[in-house]
N, CA, C and O atoms as CSV, one atom per row, in Angstrom:
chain,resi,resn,atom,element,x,y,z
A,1,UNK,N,N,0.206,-10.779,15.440
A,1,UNK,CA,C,1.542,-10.336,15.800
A,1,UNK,C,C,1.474,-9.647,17.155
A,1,UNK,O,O,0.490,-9.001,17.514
A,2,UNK,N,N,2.839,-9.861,18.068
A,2,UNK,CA,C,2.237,-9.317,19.220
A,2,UNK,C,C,3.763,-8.330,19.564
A,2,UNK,O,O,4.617,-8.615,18.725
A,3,UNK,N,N,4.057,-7.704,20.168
A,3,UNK,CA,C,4.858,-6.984,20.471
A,3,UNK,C,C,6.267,-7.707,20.208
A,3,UNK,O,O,7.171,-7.292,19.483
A,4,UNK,N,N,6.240,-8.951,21.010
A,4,UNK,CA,C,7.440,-9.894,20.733
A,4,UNK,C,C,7.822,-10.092,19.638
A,4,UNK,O,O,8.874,-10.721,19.750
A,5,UNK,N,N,7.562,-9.908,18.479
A,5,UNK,CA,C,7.369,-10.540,17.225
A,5,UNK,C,C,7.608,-8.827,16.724
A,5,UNK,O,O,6.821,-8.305,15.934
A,6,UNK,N,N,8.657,-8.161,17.238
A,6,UNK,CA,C,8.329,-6.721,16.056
A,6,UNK,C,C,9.541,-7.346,15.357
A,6,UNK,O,O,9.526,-7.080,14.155
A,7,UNK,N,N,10.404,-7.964,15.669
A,7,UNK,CA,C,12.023,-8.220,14.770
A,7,UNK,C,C,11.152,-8.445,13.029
A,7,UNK,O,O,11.780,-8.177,12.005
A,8,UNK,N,N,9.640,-8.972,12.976
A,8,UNK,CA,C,9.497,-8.984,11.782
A,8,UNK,C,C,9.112,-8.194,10.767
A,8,UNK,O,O,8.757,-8.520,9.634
A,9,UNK,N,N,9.235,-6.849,11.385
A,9,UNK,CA,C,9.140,-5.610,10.598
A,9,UNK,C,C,10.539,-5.521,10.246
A,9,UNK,O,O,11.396,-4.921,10.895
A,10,UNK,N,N,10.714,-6.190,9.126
A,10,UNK,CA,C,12.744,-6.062,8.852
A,10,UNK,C,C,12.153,-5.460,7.486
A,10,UNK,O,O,12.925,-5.898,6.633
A,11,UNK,N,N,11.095,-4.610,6.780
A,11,UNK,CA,C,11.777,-4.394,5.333
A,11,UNK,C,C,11.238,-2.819,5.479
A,11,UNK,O,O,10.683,-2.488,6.526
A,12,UNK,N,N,11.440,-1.752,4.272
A,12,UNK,CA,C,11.895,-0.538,4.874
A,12,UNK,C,C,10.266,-0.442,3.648
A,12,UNK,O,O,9.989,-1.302,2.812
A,13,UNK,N,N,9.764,0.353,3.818
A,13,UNK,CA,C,8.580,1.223,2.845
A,13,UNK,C,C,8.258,2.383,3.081
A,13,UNK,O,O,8.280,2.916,4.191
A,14,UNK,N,N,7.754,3.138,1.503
A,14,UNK,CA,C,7.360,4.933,1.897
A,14,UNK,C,C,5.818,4.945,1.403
A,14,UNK,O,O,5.259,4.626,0.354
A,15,UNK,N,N,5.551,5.269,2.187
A,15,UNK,CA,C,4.227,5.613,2.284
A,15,UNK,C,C,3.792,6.539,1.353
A,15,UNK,O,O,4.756,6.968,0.718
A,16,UNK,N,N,2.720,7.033,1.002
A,16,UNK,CA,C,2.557,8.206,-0.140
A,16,UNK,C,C,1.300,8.180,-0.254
A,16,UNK,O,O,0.729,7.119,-0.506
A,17,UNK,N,N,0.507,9.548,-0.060
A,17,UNK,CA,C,-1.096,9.781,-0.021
A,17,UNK,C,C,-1.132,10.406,-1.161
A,17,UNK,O,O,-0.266,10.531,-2.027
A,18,UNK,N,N,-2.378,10.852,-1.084
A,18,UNK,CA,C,-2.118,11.629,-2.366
A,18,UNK,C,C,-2.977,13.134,-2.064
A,18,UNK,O,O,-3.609,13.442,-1.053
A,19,UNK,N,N,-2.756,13.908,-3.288
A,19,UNK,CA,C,-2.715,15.539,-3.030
A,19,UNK,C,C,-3.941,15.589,-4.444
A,19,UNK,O,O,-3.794,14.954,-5.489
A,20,UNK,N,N,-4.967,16.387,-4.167
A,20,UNK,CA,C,-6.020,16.842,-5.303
A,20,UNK,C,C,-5.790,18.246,-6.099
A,20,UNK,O,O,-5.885,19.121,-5.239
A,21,UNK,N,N,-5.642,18.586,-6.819
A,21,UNK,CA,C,-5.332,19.581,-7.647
A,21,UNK,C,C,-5.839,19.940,-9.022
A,21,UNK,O,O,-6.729,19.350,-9.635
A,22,UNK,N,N,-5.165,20.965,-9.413
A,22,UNK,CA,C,-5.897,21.412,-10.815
A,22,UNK,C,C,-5.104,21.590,-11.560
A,22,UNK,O,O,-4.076,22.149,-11.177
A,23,UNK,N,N,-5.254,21.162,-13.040
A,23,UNK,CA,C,-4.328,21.277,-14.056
A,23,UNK,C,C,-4.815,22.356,-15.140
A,23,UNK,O,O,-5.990,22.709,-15.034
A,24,UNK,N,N,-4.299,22.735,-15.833
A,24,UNK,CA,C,-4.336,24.148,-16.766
A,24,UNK,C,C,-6.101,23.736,-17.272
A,24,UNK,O,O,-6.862,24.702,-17.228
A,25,UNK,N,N,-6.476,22.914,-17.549
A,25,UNK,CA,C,-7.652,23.213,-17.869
A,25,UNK,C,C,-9.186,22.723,-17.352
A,25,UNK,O,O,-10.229,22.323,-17.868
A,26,UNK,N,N,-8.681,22.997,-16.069
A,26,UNK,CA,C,-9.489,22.956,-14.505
A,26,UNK,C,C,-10.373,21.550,-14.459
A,26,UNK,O,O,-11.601,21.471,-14.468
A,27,UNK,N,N,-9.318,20.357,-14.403
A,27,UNK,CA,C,-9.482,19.165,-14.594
A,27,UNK,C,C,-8.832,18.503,-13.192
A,27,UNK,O,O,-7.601,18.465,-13.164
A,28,UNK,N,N,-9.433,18.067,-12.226
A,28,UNK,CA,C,-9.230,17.707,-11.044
A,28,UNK,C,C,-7.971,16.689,-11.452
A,28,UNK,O,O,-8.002,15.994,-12.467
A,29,UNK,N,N,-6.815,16.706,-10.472
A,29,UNK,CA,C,-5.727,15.808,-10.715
A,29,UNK,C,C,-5.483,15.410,-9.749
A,29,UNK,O,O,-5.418,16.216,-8.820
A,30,UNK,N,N,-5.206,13.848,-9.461
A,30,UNK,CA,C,-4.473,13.623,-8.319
A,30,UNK,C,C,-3.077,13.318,-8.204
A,30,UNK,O,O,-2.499,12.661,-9.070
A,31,UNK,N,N,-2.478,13.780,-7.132
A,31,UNK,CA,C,-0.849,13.063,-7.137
A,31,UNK,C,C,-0.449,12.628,-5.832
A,31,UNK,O,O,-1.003,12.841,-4.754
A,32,UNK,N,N,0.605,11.982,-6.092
A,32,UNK,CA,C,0.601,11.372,-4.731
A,32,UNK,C,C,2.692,11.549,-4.079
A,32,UNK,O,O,3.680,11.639,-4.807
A,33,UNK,N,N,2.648,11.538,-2.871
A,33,UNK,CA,C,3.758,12.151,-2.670
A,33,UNK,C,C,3.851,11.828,-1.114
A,33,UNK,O,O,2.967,11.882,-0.259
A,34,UNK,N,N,5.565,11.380,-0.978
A,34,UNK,CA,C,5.914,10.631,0.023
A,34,UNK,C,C,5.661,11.200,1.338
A,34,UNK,O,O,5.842,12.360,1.709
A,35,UNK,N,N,5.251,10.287,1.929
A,35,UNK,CA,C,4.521,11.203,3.491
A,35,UNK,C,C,5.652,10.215,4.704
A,35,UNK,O,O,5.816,10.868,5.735
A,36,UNK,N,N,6.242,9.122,4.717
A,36,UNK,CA,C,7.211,8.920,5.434
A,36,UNK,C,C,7.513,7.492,5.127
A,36,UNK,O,O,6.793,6.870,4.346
A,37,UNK,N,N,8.450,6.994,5.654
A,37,UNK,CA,C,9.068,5.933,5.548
A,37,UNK,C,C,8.743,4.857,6.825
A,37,UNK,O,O,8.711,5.380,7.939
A,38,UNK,N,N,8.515,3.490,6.753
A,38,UNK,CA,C,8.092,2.336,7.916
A,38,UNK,C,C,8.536,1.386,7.348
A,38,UNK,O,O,8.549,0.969,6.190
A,39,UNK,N,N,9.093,0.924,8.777
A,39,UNK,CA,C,9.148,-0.492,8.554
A,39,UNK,C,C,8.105,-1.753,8.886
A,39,UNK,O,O,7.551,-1.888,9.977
A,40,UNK,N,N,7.919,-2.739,7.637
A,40,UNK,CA,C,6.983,-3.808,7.885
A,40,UNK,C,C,7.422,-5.013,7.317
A,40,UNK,O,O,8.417,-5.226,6.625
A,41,UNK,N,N,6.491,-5.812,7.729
A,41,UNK,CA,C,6.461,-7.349,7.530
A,41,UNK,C,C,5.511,-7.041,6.039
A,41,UNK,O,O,4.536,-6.312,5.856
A,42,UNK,N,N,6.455,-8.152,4.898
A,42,UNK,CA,C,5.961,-8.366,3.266
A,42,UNK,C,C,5.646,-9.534,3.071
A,42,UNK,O,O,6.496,-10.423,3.031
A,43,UNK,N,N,4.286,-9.770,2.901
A,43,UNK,CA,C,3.763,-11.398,2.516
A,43,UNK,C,C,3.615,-11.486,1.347
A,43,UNK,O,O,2.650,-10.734,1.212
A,44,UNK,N,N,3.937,-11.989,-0.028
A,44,UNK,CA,C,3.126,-11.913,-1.275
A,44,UNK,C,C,2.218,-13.606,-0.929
A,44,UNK,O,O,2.540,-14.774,-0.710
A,45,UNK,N,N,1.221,-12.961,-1.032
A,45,UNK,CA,C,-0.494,-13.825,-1.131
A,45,UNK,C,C,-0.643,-14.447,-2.239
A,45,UNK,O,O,-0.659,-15.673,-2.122
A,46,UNK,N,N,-0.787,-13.937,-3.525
A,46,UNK,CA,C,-1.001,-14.552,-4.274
A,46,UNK,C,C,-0.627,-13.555,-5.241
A,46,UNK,O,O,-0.356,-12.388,-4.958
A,47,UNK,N,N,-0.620,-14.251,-6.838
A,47,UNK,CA,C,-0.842,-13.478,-8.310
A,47,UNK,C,C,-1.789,-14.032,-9.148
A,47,UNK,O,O,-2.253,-15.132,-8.846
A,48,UNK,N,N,-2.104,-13.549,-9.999
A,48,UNK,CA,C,-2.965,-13.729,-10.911
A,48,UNK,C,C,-2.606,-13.365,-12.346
A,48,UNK,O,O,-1.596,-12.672,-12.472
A,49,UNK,N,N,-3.268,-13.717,-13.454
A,49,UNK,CA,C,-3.492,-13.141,-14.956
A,49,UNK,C,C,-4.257,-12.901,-15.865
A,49,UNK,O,O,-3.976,-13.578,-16.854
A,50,UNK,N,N,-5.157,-12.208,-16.014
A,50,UNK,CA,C,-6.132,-12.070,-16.547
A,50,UNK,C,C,-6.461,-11.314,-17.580
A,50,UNK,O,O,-5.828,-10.260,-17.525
A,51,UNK,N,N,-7.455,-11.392,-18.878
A,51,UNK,CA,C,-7.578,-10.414,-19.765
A,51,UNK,C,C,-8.832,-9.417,-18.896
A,51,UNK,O,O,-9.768,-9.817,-18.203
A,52,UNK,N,N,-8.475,-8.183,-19.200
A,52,UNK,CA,C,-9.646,-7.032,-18.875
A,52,UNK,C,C,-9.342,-5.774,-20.231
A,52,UNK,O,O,-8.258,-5.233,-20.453
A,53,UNK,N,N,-10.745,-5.530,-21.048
A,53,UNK,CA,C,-10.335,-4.982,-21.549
A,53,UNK,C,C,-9.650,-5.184,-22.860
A,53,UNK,O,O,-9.195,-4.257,-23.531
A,54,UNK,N,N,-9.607,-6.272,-23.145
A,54,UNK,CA,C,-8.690,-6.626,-24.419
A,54,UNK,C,C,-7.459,-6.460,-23.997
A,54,UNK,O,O,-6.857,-5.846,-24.879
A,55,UNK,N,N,-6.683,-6.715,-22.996
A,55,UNK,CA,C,-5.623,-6.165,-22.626
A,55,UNK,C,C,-4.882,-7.553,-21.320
A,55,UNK,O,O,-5.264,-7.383,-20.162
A,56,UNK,N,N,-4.249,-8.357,-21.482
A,56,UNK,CA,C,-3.589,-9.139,-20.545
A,56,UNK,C,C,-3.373,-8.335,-19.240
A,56,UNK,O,O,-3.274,-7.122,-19.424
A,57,UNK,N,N,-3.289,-8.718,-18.086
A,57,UNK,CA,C,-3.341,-7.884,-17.051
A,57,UNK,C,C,-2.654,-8.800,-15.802
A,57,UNK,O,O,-3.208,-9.824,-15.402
A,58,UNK,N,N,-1.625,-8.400,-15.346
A,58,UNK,CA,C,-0.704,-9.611,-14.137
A,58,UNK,C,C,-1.052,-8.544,-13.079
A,58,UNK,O,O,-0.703,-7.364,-13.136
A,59,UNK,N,N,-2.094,-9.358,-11.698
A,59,UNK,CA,C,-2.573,-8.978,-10.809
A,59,UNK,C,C,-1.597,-9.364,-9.743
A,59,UNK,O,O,-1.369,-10.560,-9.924
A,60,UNK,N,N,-0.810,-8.864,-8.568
A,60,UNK,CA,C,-0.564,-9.394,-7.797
A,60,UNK,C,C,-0.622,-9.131,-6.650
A,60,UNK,O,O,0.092,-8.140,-6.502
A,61,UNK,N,N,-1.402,-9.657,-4.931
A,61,UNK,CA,C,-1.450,-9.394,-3.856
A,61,UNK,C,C,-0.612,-9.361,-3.002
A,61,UNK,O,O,0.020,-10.387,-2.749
A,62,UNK,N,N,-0.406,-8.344,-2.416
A,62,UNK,CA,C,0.761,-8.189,-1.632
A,62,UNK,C,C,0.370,-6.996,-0.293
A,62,UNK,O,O,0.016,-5.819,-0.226
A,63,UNK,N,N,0.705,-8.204,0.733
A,63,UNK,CA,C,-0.041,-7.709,2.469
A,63,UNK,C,C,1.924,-7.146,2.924
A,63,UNK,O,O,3.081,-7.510,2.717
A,64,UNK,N,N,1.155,-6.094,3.614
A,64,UNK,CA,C,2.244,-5.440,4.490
A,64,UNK,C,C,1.535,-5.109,6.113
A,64,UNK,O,O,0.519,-4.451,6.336
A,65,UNK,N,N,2.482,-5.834,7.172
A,65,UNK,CA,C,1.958,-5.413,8.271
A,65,UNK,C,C,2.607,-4.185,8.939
A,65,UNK,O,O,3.835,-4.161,9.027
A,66,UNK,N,N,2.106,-3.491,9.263
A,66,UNK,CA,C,2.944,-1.953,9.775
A,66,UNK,C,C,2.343,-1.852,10.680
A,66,UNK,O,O,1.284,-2.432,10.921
A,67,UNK,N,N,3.058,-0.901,11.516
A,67,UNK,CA,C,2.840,-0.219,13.186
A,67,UNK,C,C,1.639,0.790,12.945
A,67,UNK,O,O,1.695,1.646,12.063
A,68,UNK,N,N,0.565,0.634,13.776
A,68,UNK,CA,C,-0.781,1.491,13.629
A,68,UNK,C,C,-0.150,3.309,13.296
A,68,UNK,O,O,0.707,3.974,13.880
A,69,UNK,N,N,-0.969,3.599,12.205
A,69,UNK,CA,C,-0.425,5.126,11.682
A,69,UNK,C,C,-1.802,5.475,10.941
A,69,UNK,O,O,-2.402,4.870,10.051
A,70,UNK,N,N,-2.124,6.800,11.700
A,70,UNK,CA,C,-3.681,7.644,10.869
A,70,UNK,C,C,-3.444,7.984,10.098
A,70,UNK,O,O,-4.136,8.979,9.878
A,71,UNK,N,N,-2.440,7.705,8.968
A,71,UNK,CA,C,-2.307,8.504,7.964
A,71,UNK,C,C,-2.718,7.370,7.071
A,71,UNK,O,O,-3.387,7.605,6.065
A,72,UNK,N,N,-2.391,6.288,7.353
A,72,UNK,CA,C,-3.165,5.340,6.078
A,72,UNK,C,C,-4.167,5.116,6.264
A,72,UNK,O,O,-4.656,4.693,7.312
A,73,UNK,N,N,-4.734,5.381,5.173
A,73,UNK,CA,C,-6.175,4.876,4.320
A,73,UNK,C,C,-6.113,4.151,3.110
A,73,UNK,O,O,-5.048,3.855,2.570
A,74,UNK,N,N,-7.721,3.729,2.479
A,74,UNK,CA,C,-7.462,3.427,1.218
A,74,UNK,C,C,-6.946,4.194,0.397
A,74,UNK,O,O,-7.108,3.602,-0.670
A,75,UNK,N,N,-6.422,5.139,0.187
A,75,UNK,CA,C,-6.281,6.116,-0.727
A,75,UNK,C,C,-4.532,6.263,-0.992
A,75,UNK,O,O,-3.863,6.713,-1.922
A,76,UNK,N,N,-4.207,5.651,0.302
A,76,UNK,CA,C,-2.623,5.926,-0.268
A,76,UNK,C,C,-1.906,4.758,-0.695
A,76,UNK,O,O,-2.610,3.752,-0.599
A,77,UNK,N,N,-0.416,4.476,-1.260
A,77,UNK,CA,C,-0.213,4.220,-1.973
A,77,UNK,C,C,1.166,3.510,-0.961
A,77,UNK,O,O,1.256,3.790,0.235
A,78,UNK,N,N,1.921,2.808,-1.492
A,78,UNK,CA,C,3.038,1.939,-0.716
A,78,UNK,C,C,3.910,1.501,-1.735
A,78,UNK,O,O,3.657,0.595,-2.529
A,79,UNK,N,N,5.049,2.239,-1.682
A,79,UNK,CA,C,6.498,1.652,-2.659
A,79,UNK,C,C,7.375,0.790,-2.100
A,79,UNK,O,O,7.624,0.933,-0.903
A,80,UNK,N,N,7.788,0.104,-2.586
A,80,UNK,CA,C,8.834,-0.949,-1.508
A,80,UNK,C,C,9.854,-1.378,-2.965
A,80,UNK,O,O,9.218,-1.417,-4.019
A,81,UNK,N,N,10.928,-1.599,-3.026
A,81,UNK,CA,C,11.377,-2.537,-4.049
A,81,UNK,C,C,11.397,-2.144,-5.444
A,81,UNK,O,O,11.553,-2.916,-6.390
A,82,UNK,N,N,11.177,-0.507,-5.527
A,82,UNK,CA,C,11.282,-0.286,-7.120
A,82,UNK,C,C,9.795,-0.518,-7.352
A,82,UNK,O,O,9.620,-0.683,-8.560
A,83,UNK,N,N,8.554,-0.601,-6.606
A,83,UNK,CA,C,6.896,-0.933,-6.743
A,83,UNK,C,C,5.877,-0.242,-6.570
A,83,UNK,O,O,5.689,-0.113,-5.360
A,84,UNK,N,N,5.379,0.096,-6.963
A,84,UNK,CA,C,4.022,0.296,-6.260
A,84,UNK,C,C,2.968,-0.151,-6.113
A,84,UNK,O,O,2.656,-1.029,-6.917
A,85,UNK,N,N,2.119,0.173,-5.220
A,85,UNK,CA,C,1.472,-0.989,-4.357
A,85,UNK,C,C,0.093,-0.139,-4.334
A,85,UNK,O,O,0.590,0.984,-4.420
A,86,UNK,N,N,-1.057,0.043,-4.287
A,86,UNK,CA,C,-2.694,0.537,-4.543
A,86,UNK,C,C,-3.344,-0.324,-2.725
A,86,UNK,O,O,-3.591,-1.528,-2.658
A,87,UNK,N,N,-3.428,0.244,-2.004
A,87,UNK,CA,C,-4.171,-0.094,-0.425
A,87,UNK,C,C,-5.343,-0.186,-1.033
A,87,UNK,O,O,-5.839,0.604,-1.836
A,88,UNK,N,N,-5.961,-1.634,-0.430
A,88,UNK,CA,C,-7.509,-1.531,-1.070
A,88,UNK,C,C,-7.994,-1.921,0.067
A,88,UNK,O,O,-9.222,-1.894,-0.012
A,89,UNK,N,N,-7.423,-2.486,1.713
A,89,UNK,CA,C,-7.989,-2.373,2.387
A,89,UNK,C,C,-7.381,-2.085,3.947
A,89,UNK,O,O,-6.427,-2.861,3.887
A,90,UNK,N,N,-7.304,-1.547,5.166
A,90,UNK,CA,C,-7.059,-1.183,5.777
A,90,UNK,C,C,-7.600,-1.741,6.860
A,90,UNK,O,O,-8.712,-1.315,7.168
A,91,UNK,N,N,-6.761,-3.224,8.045
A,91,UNK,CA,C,-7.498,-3.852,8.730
A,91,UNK,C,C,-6.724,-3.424,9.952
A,91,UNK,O,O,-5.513,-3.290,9.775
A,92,UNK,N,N,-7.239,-3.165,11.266
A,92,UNK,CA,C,-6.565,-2.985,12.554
A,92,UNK,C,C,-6.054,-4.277,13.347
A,92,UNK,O,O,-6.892,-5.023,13.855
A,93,UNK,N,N,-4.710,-4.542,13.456
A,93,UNK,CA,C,-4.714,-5.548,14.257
A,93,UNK,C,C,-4.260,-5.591,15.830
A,93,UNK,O,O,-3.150,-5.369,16.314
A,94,UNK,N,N,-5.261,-5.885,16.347
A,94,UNK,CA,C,-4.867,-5.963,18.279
A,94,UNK,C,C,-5.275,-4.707,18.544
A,94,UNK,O,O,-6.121,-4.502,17.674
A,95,UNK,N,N,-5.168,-3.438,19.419
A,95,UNK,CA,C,-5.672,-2.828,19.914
A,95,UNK,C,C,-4.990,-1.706,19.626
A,95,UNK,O,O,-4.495,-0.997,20.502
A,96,UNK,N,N,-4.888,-1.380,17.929
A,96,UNK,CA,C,-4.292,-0.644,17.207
A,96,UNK,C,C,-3.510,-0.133,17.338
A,96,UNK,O,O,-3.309,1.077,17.232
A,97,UNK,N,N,-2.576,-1.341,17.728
A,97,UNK,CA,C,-0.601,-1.368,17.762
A,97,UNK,C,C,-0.520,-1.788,15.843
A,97,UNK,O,O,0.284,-1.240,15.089
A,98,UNK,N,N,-1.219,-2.515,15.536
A,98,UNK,CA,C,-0.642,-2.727,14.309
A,98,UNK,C,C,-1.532,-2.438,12.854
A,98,UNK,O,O,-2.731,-2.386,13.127
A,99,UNK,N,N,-1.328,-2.283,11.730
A,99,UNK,CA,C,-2.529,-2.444,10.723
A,99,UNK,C,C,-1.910,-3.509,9.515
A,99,UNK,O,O,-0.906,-3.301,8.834
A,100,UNK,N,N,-2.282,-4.003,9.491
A,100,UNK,CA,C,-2.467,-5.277,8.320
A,100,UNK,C,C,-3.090,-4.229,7.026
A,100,UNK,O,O,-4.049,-3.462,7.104
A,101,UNK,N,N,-2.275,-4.466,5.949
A,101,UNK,CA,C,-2.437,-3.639,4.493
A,101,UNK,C,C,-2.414,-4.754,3.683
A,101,UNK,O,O,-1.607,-5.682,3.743
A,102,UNK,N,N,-3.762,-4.555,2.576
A,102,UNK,CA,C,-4.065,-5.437,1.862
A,102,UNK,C,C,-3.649,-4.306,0.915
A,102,UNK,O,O,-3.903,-3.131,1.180
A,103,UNK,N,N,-2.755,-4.834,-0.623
A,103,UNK,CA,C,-2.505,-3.825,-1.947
A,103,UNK,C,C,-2.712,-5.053,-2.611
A,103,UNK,O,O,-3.157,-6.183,-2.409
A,104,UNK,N,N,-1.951,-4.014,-3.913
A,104,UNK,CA,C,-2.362,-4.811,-5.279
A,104,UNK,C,C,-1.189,-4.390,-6.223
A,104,UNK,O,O,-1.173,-3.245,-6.675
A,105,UNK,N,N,-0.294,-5.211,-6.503
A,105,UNK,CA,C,0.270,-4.169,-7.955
A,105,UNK,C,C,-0.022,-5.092,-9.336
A,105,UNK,O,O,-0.012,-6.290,-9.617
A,106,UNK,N,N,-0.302,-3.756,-10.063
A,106,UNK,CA,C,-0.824,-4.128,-11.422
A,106,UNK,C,C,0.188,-3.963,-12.531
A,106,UNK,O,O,0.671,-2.837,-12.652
A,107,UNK,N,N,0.544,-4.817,-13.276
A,107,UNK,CA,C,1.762,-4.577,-14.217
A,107,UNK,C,C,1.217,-4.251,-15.241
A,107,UNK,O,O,1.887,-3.976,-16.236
């Protein structure tokens, strides 16, 4: 994607990292909580279905390209659509104008 090509950041997403904490019986917790809103380009890649667990499991991949931001890592999290979305990988594209987000949502 190159500068010309931003019209394809048309869909709206909130970002959300997450926060480490302690619960009443000093049991590390994580939560996660909206850190801002971007707009990006939504590819769904693929889905899947699988048992794990004794348990049916609908895998599905879903890439978001967004404007380069230090706040994402693997660790945070991406809602779009009533979803949430698990970053499992974090790729730079071009000369970190943009980052390509690989997620996952698990039903």
């Amino acid at each position: 994607m190159t500068l010309n090509d931003i019209g394809e950041l048309d869909r709206r997403i909130t970002l959300r990292n997450p926060s480490i904490s302690t619960n009443d019986f000093g049991e590390r917790v994580r939560a996660y909580a909206d850190v801002s809103s971007l707009w990006a380009k939504v590819d769904f890649v693929k889905g899947n279905e699988g048992e794990n667990s004794d348990r049916l499991e609908s895998v599905k991949r879903v890439d978001f390209l967004v404007r380069y931001n230090t706040a994402i890592d693997e660790m945070s999290q991406i809602t779009w659509d009533g979803d949430t979305f698990e970053v499992q990988a974090v790729l730079p594209v071009g000369r970190k104008q943009f980052m390509h987000l690989i997620t996952r949502l698990v039903d």
